[in-house]
N, C-alpha and C positions, 0 to 999 in steps of 0.2 A: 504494500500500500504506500504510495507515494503521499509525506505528506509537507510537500511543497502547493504555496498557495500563489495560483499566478494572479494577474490582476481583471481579470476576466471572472473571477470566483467571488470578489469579495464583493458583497452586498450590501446595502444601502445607501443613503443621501447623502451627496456633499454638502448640502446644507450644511449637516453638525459641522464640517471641518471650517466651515465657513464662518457659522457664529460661533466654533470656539477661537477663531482668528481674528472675528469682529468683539470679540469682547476684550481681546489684550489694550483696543485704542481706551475704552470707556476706564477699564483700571487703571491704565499709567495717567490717563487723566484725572481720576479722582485723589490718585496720589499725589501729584503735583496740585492741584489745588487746593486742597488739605493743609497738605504741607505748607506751602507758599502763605495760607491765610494765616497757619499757627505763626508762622516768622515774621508776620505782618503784627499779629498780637502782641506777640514779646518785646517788638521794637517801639511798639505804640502802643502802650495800655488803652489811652483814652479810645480809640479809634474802635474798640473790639467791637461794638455792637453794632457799627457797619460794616466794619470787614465780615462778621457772622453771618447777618443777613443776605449778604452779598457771596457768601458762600454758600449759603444754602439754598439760593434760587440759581447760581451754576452748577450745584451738585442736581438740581431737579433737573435739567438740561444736560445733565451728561448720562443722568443713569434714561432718560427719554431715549437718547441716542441706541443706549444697548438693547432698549426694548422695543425699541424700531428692530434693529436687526435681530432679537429675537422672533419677530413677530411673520418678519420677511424671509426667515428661515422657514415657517408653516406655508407661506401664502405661494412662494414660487418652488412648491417639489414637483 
């Protein structure tokens, strides 16, 4: 029994490979803007509860992004 797998055999949607490749933009971006807003905090106490705000309507806007492409993953198999 040969059990070599050519690529002719293996089964299912690229989709998955797709949105787990559309998801790596939506995490390096939450990480960097996380990030960036805590360093904006430490450097300016006063300032936190606009840079918060302001982080948490581009964190709503980036996790949108991933579930855009999650969604586009169901809709074009």
């Amino acid at each position: 029994m040969d059990t070599t797998t050519t690529l002719a055999e293996i089964n299912g949607s690229i989709s998955v490979i797709g949105y787990g490749l559309g998801t790596l933009g939506p995490g390096i971006g939450l990480g960097i803007l996380i990030g960036k807003t805590v360093e904006g905090m430490a450097r300016q106490p006063e300032v936190a509860g606009q840079l918060r705000t302001t982080m948490f309507i581009g964190v709503a806007f980036v996790e949108l992004l991933a579930l855009l492409g999650f969604v586009a993953g169901f809709l074009f198999q």
